[in-house]
N, C-alpha and C positions, 0 to 999 in steps of 0.2 A: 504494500500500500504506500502510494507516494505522494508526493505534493509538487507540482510540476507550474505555477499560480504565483509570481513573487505577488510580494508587497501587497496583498490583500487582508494581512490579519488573520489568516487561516491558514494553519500551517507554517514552517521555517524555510520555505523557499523564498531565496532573496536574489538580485542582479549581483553582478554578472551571473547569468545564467550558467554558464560551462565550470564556474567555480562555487559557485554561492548553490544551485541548484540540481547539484548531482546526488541521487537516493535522499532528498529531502523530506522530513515526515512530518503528516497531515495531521490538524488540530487532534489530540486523542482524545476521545471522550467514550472508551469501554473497556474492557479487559478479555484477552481472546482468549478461552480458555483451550479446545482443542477442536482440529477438525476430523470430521468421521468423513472418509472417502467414500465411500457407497453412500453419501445424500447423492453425492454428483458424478458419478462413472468419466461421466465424460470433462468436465474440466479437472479431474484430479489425473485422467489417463488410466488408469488400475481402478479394479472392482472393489477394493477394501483398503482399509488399514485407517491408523490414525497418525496423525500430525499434533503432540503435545505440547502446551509455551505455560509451563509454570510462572509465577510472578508475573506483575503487570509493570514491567521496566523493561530497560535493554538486557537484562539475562533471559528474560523472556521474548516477548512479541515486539517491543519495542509501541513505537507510536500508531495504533491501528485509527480509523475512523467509522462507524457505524451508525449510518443512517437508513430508518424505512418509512411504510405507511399504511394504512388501513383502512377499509372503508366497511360499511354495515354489510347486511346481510337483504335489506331489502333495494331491489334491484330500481326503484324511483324517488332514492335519496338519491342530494347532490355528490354524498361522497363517493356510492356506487356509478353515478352514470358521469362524473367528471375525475374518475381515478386515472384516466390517461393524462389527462392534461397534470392529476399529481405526479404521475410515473417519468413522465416530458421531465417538468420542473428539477424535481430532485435531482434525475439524473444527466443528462444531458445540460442543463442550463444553470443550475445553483451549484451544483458538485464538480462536472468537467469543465464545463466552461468557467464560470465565475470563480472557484476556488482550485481547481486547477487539479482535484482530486482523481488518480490515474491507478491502475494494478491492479488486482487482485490479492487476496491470500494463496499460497500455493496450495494447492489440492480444492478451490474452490472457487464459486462465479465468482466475478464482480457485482454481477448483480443477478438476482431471483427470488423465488418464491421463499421464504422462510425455513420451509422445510428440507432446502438443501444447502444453506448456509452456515458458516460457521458457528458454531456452539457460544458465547459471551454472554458478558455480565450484564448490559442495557444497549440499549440503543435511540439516539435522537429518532427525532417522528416528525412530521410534516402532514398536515389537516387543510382541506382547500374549505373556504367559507365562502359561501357564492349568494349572490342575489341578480335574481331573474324579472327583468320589467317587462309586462305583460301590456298588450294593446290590446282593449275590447274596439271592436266596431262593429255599431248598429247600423242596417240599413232597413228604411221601414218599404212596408208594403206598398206599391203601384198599382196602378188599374193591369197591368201586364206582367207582377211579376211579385214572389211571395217577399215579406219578409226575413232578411237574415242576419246572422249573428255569426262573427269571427274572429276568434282571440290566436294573436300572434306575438312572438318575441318580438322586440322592439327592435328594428335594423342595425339602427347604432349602436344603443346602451343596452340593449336584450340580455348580454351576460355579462355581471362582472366577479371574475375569480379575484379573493385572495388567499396568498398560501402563507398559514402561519404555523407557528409552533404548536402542536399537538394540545390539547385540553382534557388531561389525564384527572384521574379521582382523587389523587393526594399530591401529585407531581403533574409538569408542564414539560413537554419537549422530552416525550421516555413513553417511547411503543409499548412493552409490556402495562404499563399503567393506562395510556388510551384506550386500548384493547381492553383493561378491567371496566373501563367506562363505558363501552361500547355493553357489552354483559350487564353492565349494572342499569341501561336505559334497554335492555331487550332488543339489543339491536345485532348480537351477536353469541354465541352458546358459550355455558361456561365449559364444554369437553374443548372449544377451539382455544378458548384460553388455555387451557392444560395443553395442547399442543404448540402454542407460542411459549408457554414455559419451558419447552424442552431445548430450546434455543436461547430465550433468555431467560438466562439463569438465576441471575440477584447475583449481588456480591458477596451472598455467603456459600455461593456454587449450586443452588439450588432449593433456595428459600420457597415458602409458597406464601406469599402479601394475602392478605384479606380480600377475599369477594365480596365487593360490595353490591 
């Protein structure tokens, strides 16, 4: 995991590039505890095995960064039907592009579903907040013609996304805690929580926080 992005605050990449910016690492905010090869066959190359990083320093993993996202389970919320546009965001425009975040872990994506990524303590989150302006238009009845009614997005200002830091149950910006929030408004199971728990872990390697 790299930082390839000077001078934005994120991360220790600085100018000159070929001196200041070679294996530079990205703001850390988790602790990587180990990768299981058979989440991902194919970006590890080999059907098994484990990749271990005791301590969260340079004897261990060094500087990782870990970011994801989540959205309900009913498929005509804004977070279900505008999770591309958070999937865009995060990756490609807030992480590659604007902080300059590059690499992978070895034996795993750089980016994917949950269930094939590295094993860690937390991870920041990203929540898109949207609001939609709606136009009614009435057209009344003619000697030639009925009645009707048509509501449309507004051309211009019809969507406006923002993406902010996650709005967790007891913590802000921390996936495993949105996802508890997500369960505690009935918007997601608590078994798929126990399944994000098997990825993040807590900082006591496998705590279980209160369902709220």
């Amino acid at each position: 995991v790299s930082d390839r992005q000077a001078n934005d605050n994120n991360g220790n990449c600085a100018t000159p590039y070929d001196t200041n910016c070679v294996n530079a690492d990205p703001g850390d905010n988790t602790d990587l505890c180990y990768v299981d090869m058979e989440r991902n066959p194919e970006a590890a190359g080999v059907d098994g095995g484990f990749a271990i990083y005791p301590g969260d320093n340079n004897n261990g993993e060094g500087a990782v960064h870990c970011h994801g996202m989540a959205w309900t389970n009913d498929p005509r919320s804004p977070e279900s039907r505008y999770k591309g546009n958070n999937i865009f965001f995060v990756s490609m425009y807030d992480h590659l592009y604007t902080r300059g975040y590059v690499r992978n872990v070895p034996g795993a994506p750089m980016c994917g579903c949950i269930d094939t990524m590295p094993v860690v303590s937390r991870s920041d989150c990203t929540q898109v907040d949207v609001t939609e302006l709606w136009v009614a238009t009435y057209t009344p009845a003619t000697e030639t013609t009925q009645a009707s009614f048509e509501l449309d997005l507004d051309p211009e200002n019809g969507i406006q996304i923002e993406f902010n830091a996650c709005q967790g149950v007891n913590n802000n910006n921390d996936l495993e805690d949105y996802y508890n929030r997500l369960v505690r408004d009935k918007e997601a199971s608590v078994r798929e929580l126990a399944d994000v728990r098997k990825t993040l872990v807590g900082r006591s390697g496998g705590g279980d926080p209160k369902i709220y």
